[in-house]
ROVEXBA-615770 format. One record per atom (N, C-alpha, C): atom name; z, x, y. Coordinates in pm, whole numbers. Each point is the difference from the previous one (the first is absolute). Layout:
BEGIN
<rec><atome>CA</atome><up>Z</up><east>X</east><north>Y</north></rec>
...
END
This chain:
BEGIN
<rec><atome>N</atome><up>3390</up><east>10513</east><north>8866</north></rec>
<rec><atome>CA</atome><up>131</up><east>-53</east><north>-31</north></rec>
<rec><atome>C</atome><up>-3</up><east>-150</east><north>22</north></rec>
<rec><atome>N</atome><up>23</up><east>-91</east><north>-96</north></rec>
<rec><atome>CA</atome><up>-4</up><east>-169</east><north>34</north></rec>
<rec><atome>C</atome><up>122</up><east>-35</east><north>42</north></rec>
<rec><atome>N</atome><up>24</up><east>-48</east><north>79</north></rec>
<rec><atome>CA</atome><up>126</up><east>-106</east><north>49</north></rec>
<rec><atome>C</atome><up>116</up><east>12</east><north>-85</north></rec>
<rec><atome>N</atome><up>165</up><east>20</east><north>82</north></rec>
<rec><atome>CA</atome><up>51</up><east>25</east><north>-56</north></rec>
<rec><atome>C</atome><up>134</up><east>-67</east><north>39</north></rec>
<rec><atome>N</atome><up>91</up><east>-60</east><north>-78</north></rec>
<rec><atome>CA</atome><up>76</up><east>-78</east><north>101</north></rec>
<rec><atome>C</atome><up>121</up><east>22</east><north>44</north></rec>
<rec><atome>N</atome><up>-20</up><east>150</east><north>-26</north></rec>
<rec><atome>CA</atome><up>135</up><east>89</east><north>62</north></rec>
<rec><atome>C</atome><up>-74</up><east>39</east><north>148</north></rec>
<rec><atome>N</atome><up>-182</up><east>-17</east><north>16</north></rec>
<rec><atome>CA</atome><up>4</up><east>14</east><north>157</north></rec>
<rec><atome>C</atome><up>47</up><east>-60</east><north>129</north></rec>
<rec><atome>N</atome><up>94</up><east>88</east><north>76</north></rec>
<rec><atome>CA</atome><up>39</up><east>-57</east><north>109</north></rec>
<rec><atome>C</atome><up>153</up><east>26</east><north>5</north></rec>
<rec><atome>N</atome><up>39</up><east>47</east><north>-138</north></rec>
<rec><atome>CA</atome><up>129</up><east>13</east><north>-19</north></rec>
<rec><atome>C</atome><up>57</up><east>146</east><north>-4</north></rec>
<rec><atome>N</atome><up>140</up><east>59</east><north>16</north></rec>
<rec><atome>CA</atome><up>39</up><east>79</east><north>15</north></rec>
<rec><atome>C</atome><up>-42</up><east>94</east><north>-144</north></rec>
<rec><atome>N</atome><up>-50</up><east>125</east><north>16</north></rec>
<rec><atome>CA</atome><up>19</up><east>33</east><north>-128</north></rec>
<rec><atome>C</atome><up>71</up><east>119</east><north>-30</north></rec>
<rec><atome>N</atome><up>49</up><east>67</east><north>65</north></rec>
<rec><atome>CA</atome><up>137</up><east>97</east><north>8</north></rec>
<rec><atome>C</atome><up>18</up><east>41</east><north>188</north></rec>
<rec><atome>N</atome><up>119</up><east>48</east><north>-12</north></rec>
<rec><atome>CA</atome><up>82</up><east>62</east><north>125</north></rec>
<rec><atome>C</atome><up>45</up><east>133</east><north>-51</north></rec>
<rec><atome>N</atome><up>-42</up><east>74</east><north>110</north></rec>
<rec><atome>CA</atome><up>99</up><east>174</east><north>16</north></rec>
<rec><atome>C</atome><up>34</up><east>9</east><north>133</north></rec>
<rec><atome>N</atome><up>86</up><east>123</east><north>-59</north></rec>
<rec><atome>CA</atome><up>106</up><east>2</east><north>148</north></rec>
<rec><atome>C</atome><up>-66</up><east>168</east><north>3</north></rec>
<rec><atome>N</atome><up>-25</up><east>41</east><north>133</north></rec>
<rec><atome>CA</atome><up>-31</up><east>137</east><north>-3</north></rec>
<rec><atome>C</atome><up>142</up><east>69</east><north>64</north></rec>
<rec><atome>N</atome><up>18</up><east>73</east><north>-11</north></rec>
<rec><atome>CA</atome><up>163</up><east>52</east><north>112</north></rec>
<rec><atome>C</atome><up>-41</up><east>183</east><north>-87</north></rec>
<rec><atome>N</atome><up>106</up><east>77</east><north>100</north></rec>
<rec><atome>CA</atome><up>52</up><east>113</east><north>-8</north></rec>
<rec><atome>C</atome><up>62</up><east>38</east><north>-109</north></rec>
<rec><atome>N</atome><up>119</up><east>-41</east><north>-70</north></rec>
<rec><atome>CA</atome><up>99</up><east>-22</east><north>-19</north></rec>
<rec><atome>C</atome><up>-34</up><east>-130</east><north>-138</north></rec>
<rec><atome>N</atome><up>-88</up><east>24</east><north>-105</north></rec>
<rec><atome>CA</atome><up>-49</up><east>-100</east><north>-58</north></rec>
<rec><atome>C</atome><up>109</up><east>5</east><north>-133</north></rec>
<rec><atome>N</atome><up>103</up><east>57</east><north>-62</north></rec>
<rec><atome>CA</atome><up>120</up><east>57</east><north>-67</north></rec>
<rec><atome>C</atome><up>66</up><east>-132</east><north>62</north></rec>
<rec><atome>N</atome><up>30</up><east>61</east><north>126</north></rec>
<rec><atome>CA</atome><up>176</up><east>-113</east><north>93</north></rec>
<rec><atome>C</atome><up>-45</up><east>-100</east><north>-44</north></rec>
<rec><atome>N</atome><up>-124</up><east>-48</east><north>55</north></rec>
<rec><atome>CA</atome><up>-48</up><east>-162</east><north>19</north></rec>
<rec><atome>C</atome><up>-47</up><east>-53</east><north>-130</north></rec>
<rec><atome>N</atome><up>-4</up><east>92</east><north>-79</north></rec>
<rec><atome>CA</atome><up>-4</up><east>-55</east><north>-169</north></rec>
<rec><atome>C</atome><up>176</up><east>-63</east><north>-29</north></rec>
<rec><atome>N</atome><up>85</up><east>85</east><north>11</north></rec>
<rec><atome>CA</atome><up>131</up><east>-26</east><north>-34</north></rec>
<rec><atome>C</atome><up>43</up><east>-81</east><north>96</north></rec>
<rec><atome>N</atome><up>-41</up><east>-38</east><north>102</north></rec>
<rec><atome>CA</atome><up>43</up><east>-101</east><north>98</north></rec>
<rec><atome>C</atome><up>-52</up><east>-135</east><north>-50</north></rec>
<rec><atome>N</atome><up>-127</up><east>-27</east><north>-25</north></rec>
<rec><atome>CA</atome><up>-48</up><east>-133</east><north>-88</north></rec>
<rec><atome>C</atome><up>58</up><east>-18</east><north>-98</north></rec>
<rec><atome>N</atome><up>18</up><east>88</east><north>-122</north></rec>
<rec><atome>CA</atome><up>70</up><east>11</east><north>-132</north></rec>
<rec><atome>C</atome><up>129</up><east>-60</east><north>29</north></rec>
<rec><atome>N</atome><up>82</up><east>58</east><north>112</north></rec>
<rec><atome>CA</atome><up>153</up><east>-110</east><north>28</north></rec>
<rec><atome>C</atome><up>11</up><east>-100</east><north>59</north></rec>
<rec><atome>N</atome><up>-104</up><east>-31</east><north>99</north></rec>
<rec><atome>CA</atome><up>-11</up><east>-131</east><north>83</north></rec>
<rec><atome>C</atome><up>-50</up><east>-93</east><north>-72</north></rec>
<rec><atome>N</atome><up>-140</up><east>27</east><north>-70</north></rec>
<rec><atome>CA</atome><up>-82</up><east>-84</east><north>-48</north></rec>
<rec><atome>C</atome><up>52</up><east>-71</east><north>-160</north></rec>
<rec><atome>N</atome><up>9</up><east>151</east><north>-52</north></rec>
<rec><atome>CA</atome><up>72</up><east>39</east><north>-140</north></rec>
<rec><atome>C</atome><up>-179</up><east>21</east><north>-100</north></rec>
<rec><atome>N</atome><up>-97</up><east>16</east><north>115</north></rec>
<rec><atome>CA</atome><up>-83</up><east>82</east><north>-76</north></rec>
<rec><atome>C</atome><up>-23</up><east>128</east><north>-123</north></rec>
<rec><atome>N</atome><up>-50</up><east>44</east><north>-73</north></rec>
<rec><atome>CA</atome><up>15</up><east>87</east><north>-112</north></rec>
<rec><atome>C</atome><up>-153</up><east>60</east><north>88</north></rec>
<rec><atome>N</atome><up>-7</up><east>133</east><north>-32</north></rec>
<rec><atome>CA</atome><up>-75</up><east>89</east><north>45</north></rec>
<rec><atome>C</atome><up>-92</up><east>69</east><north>-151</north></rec>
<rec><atome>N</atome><up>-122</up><east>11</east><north>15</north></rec>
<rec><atome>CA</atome><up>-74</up><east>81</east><north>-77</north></rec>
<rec><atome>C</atome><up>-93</up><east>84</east><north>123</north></rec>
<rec><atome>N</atome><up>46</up><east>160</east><north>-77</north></rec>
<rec><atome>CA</atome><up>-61</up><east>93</east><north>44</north></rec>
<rec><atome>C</atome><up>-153</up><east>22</east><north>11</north></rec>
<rec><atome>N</atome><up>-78</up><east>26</east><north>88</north></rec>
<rec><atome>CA</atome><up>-152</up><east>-9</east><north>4</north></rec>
<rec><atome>C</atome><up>-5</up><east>171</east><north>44</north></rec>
<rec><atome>N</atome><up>-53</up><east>65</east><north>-68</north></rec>
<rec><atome>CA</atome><up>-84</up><east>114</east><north>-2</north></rec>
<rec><atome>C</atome><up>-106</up><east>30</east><north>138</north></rec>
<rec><atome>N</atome><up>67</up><east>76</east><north>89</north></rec>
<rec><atome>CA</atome><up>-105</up><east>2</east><north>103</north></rec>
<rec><atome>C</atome><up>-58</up><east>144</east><north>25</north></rec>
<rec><atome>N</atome><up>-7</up><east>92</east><north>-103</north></rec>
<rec><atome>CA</atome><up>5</up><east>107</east><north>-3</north></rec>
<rec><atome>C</atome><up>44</up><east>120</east><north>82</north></rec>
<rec><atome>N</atome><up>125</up><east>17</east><north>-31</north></rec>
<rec><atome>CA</atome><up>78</up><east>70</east><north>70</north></rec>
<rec><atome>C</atome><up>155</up><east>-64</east><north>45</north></rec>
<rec><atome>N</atome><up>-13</up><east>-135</east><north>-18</north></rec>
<rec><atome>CA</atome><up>111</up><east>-61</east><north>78</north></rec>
<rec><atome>C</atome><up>-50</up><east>-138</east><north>-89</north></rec>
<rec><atome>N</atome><up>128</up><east>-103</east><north>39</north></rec>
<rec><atome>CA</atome><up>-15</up><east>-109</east><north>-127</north></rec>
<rec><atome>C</atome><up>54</up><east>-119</east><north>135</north></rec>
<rec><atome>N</atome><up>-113</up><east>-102</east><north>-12</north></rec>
<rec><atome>CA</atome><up>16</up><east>-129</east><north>92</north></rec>
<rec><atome>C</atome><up>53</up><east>-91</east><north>-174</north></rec>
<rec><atome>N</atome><up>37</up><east>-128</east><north>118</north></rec>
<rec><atome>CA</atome><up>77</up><east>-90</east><north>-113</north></rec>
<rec><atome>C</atome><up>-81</up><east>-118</east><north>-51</north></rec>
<rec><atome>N</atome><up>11</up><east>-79</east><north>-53</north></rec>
<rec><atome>CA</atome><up>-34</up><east>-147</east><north>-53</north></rec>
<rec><atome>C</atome><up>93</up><east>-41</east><north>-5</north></rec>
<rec><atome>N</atome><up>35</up><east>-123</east><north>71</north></rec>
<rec><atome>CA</atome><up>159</up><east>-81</east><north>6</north></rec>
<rec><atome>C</atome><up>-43</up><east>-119</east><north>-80</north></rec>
<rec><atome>N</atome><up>108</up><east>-44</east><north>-92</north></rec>
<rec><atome>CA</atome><up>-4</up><east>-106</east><north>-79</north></rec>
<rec><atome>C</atome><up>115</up><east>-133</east><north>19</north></rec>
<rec><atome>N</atome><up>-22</up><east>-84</east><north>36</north></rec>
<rec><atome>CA</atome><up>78</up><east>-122</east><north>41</north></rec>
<rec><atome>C</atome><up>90</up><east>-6</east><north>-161</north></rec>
<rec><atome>N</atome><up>119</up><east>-37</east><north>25</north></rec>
<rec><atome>CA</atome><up>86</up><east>-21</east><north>-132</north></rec>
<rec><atome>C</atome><up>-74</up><east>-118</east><north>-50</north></rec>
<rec><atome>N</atome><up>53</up><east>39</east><north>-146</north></rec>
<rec><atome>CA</atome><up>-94</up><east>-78</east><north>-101</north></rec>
<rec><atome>C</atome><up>-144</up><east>-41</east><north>-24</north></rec>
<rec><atome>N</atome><up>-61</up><east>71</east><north>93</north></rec>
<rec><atome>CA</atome><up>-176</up><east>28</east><north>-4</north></rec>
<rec><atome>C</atome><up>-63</up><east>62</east><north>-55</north></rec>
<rec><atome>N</atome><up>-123</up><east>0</east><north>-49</north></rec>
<rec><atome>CA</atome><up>-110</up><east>34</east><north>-87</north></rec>
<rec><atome>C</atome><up>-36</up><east>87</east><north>17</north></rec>
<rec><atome>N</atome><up>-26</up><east>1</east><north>164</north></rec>
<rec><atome>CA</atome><up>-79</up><east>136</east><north>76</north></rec>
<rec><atome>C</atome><up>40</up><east>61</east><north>134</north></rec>
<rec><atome>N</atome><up>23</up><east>57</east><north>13</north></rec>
<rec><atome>CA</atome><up>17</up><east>82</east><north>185</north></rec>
<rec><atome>C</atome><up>-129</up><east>-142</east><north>90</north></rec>
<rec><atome>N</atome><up>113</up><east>-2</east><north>102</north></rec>
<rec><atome>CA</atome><up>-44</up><east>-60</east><north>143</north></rec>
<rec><atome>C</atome><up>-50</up><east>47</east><north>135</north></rec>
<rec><atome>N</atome><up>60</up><east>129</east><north>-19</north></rec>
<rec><atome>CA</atome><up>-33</up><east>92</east><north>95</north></rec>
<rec><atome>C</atome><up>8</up><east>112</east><north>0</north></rec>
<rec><atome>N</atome><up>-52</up><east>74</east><north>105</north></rec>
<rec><atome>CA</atome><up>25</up><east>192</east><north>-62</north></rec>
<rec><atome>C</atome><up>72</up><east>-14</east><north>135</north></rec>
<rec><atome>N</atome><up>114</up><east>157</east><north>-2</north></rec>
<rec><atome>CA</atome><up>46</up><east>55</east><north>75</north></rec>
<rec><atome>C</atome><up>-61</up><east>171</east><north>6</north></rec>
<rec><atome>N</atome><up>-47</up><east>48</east><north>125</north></rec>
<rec><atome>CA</atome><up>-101</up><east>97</east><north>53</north></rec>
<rec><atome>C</atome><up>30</up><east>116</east><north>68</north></rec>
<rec><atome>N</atome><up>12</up><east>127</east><north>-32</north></rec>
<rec><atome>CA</atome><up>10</up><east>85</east><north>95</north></rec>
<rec><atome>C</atome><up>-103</up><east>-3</east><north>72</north></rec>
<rec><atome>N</atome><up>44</up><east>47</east><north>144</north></rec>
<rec><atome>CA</atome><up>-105</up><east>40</east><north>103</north></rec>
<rec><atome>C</atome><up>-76</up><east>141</east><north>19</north></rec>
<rec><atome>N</atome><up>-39</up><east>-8</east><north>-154</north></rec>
<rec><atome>CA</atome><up>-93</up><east>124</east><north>-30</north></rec>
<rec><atome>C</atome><up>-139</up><east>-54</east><north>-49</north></rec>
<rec><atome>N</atome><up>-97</up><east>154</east><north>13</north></rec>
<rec><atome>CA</atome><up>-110</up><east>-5</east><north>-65</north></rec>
<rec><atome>C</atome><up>-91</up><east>-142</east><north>63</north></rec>
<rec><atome>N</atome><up>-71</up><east>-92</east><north>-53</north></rec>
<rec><atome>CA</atome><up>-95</up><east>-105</east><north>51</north></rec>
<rec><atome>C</atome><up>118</up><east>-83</east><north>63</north></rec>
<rec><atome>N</atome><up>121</up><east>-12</east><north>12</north></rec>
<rec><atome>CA</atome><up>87</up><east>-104</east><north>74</north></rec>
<rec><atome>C</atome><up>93</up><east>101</east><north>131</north></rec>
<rec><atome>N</atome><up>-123</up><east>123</east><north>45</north></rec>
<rec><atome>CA</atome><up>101</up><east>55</east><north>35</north></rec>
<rec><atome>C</atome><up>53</up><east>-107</east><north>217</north></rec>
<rec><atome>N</atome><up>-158</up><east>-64</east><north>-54</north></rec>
<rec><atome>CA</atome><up>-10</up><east>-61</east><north>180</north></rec>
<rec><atome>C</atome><up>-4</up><east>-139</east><north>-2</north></rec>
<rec><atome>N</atome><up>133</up><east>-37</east><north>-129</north></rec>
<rec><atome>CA</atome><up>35</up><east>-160</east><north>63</north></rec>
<rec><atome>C</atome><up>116</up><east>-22</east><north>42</north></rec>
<rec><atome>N</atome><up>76</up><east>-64</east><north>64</north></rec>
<rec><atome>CA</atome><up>70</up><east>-71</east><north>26</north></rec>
<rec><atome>C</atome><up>74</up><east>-37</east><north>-74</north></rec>
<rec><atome>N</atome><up>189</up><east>19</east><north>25</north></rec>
<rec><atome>CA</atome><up>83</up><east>-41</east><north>-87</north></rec>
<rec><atome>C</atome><up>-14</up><east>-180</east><north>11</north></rec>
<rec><atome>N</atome><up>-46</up><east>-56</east><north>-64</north></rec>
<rec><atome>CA</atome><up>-7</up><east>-142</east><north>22</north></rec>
<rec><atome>C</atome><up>-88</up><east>-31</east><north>-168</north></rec>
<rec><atome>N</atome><up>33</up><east>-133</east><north>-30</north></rec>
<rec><atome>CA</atome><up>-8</up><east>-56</east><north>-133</north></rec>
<rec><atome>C</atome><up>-132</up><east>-26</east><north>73</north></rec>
<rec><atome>N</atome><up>-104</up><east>9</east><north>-123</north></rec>
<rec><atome>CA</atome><up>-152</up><east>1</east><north>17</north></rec>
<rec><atome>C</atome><up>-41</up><east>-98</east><north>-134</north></rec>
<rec><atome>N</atome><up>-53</up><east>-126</east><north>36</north></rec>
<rec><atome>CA</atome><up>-14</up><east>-86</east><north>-91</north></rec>
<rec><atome>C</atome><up>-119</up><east>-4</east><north>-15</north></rec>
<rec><atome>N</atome><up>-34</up><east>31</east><north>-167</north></rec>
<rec><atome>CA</atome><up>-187</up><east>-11</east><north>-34</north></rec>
<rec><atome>C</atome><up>-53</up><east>-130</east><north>-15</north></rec>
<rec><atome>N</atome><up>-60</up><east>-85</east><north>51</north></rec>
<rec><atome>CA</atome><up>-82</up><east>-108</east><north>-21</north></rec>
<rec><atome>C</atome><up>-81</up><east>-4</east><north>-56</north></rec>
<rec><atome>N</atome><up>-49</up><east>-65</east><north>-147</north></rec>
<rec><atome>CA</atome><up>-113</up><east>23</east><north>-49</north></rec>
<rec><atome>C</atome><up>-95</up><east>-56</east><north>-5</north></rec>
<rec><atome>N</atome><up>-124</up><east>12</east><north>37</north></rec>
<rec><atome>CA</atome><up>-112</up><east>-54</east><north>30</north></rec>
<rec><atome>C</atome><up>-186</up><east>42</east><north>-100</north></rec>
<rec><atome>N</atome><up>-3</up><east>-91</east><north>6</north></rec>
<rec><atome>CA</atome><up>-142</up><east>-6</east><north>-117</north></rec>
<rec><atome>C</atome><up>-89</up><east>85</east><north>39</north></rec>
<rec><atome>N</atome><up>-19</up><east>57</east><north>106</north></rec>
<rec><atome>CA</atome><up>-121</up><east>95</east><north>-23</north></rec>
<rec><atome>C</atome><up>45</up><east>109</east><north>155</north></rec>
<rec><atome>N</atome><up>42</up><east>93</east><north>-66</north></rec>
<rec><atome>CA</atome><up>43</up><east>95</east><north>119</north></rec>
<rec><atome>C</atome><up>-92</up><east>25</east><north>101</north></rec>
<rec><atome>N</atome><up>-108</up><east>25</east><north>44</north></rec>
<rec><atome>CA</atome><up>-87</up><east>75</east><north>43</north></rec>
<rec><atome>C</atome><up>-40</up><east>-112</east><north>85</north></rec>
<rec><atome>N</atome><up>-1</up><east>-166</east><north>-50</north></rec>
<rec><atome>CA</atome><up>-32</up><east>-84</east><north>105</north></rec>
<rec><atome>C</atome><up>95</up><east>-36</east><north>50</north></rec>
<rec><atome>N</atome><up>95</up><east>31</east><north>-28</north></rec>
<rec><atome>CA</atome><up>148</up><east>-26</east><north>65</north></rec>
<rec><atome>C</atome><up>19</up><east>98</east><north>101</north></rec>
<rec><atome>N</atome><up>-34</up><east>101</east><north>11</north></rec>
<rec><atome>CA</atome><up>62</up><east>133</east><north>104</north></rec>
<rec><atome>C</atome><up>-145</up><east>-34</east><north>95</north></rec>
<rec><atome>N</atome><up>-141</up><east>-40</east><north>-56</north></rec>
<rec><atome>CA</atome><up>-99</up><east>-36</east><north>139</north></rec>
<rec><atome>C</atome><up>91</up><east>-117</east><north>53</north></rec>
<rec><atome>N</atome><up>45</up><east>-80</east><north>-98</north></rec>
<rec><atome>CA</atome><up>58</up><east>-118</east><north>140</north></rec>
<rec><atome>C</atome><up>75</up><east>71</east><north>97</north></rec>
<rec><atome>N</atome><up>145</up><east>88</east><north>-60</north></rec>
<rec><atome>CA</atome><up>81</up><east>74</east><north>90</north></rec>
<rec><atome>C</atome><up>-105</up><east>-13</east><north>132</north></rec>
<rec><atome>N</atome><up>-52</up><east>90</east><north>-2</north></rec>
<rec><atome>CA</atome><up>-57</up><east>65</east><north>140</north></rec>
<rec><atome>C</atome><up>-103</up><east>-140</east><north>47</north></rec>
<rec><atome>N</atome><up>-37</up><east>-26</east><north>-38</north></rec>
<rec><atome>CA</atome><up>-112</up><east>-133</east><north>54</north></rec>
<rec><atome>C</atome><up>121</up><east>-66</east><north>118</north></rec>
<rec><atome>N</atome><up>122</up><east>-20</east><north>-71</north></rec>
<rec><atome>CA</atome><up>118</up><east>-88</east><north>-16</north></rec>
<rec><atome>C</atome><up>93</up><east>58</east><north>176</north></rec>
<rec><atome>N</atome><up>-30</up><east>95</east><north>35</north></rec>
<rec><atome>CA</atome><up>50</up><east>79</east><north>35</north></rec>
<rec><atome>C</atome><up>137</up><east>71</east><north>-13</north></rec>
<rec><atome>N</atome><up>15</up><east>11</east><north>-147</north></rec>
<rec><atome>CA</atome><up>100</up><east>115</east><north>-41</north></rec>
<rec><atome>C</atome><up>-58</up><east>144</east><north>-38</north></rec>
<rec><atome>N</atome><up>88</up><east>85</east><north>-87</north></rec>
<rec><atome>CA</atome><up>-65</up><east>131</east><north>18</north></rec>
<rec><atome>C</atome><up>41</up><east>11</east><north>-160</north></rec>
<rec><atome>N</atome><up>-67</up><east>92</east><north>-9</north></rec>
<rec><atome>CA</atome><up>15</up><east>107</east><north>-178</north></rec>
<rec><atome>C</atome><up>64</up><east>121</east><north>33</north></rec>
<rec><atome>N</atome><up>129</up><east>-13</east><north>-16</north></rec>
<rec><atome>CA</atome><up>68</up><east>132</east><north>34</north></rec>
<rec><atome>C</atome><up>26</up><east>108</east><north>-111</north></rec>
<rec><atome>N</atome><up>-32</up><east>-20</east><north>-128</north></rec>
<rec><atome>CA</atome><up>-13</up><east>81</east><north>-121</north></rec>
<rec><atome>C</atome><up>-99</up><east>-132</east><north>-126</north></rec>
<rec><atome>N</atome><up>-65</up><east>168</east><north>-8</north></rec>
<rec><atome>CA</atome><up>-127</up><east>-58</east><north>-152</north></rec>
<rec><atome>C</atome><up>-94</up><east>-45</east><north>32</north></rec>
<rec><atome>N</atome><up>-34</up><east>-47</east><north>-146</north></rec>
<rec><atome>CA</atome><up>29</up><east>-65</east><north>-108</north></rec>
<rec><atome>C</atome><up>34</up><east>120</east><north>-51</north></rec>
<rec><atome>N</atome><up>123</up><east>-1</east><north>-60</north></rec>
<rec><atome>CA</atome><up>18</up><east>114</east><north>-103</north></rec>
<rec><atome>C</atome><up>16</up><east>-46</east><north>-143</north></rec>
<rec><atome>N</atome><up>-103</up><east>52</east><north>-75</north></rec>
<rec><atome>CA</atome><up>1</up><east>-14</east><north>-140</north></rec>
<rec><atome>C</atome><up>166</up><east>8</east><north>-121</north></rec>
<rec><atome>N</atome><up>24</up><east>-110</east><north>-88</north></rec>
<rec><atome>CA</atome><up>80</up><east>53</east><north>-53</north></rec>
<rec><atome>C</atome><up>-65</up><east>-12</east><north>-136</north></rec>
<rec><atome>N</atome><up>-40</up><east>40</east><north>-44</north></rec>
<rec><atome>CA</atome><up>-56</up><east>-39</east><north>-135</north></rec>
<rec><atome>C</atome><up>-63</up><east>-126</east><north>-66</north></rec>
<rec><atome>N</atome><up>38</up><east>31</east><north>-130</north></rec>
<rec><atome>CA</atome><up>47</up><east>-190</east><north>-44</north></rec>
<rec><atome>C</atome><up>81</up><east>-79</east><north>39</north></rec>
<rec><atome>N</atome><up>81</up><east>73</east><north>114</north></rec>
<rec><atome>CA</atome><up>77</up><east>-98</east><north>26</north></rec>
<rec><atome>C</atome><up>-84</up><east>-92</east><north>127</north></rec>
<rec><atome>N</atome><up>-92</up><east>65</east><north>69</north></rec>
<rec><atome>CA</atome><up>-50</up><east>-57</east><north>85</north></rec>
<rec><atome>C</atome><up>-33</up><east>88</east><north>126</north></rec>
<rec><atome>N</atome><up>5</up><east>-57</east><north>143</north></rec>
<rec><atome>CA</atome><up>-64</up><east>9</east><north>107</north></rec>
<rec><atome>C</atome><up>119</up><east>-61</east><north>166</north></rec>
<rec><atome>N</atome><up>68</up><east>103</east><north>31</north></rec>
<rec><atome>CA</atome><up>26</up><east>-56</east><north>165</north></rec>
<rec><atome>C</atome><up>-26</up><east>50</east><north>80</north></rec>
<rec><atome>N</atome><up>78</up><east>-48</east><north>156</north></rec>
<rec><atome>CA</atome><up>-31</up><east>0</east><north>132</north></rec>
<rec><atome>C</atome><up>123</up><east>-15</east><north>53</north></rec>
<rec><atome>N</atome><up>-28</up><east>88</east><north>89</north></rec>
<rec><atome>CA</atome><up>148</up><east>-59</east><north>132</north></rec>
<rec><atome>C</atome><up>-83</up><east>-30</east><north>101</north></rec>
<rec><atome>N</atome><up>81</up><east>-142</east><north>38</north></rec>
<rec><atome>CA</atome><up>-97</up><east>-6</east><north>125</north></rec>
<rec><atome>C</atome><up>71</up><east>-89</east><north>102</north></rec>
<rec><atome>N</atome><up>-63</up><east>-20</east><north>133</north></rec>
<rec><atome>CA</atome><up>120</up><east>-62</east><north>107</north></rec>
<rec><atome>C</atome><up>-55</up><east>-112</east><north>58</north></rec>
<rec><atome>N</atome><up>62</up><east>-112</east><north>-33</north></rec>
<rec><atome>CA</atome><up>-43</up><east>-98</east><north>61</north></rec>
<rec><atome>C</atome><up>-36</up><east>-19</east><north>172</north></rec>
<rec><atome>N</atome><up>-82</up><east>-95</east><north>81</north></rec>
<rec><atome>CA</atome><up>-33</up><east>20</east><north>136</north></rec>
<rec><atome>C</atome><up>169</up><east>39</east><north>106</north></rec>
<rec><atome>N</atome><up>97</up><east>-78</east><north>-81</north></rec>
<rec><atome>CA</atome><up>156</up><east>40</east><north>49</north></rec>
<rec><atome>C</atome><up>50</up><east>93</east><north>9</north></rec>
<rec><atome>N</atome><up>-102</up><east>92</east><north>-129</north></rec>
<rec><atome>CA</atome><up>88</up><east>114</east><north>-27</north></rec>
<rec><atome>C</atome><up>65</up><east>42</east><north>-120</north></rec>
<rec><atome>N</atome><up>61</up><east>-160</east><north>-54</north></rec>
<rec><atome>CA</atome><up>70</up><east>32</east><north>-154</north></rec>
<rec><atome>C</atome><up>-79</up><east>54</east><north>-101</north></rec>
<rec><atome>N</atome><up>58</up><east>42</east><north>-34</north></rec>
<rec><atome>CA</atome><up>-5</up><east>134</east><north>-145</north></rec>
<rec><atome>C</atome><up>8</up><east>-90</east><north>-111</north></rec>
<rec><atome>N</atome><up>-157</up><east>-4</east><north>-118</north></rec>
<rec><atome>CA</atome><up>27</up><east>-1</east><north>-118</north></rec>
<rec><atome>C</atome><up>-98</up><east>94</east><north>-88</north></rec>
<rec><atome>N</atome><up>9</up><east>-66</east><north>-104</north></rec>
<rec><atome>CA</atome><up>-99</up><east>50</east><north>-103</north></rec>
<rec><atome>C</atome><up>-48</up><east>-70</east><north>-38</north></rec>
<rec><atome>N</atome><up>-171</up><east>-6</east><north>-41</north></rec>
<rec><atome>CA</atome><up>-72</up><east>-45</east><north>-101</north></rec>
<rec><atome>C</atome><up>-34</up><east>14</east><north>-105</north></rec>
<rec><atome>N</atome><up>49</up><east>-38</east><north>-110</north></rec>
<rec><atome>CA</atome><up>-35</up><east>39</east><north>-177</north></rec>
<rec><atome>C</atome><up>-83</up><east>-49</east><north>-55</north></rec>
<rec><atome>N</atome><up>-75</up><east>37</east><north>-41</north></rec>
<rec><atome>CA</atome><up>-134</up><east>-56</east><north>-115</north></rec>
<rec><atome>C</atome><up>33</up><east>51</east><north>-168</north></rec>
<rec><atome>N</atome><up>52</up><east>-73</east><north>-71</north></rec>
<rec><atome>CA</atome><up>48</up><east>53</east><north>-134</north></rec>
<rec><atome>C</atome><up>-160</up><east>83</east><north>-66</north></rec>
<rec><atome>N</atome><up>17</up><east>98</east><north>-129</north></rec>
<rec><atome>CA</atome><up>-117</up><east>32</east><north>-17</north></rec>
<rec><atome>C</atome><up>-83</up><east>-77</east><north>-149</north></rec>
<rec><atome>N</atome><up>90</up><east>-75</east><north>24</north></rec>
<rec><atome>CA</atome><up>-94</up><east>-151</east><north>-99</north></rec>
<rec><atome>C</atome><up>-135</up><east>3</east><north>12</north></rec>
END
């Protein structure tokens, strides 16, 4: 993957919760987000779309299936040029890899992982 100059930058947010329905219709009136349904087989997580936008900004998550052990808290993906030397820094670094790399296709490659503090993110590697 060559250099990319979206690395370093946010490249989506999800919210994991219980209750991923309420907190869809709770953004939709606060925010005035528009919701597209995502297929999670069996049950349907969201894609939230900022008014007048191109594309969804973030997903909203039930706390099922692979999200069944996170934390209701907004989880921001950072994307970075080469996953795999990014998650050896983690630990060199002294943070941890608390999920993955889990494959998503073409779409790419993440990580959850915790900084030496503790904070919670993600690492994305697009599958460019």
């Amino acid at each position: 993957m060559s250099d990319d100059k979206r690395t370093g930058f946010p490249a989506w947010h999800d919210l994991t919760v219980e209750d991923g329905e309420g907190v869809r219709r709770f953004y939709e009136s606060v925010i005035g987000w528009t919701s597209q349904p995502v297929d999670m087989g069996g049950y349907e997580d969201f894609n939230m779309q900022p008014p007048g936008a191109d594309a969804p900004a973030a997903g909203i998550c039930h706390a099922r299936g692979g999200n069944a052990d996170l934390p209701p808290q907004w989880l921001v993906y950072f994307t970075v040029a080469h996953l795999d030397s990014s998650l050896a820094q983690v630990e060199t670094k002294g943070g941890k890899v608390l999920k993955g790399p889990v494959d998503l296709g073409a779409m790419g490659r993440y990580a959850v992982i915790s900084d030496p503090a503790g904070a919670i993110c993600a690492l994305f590697a697009d599958g460019k």
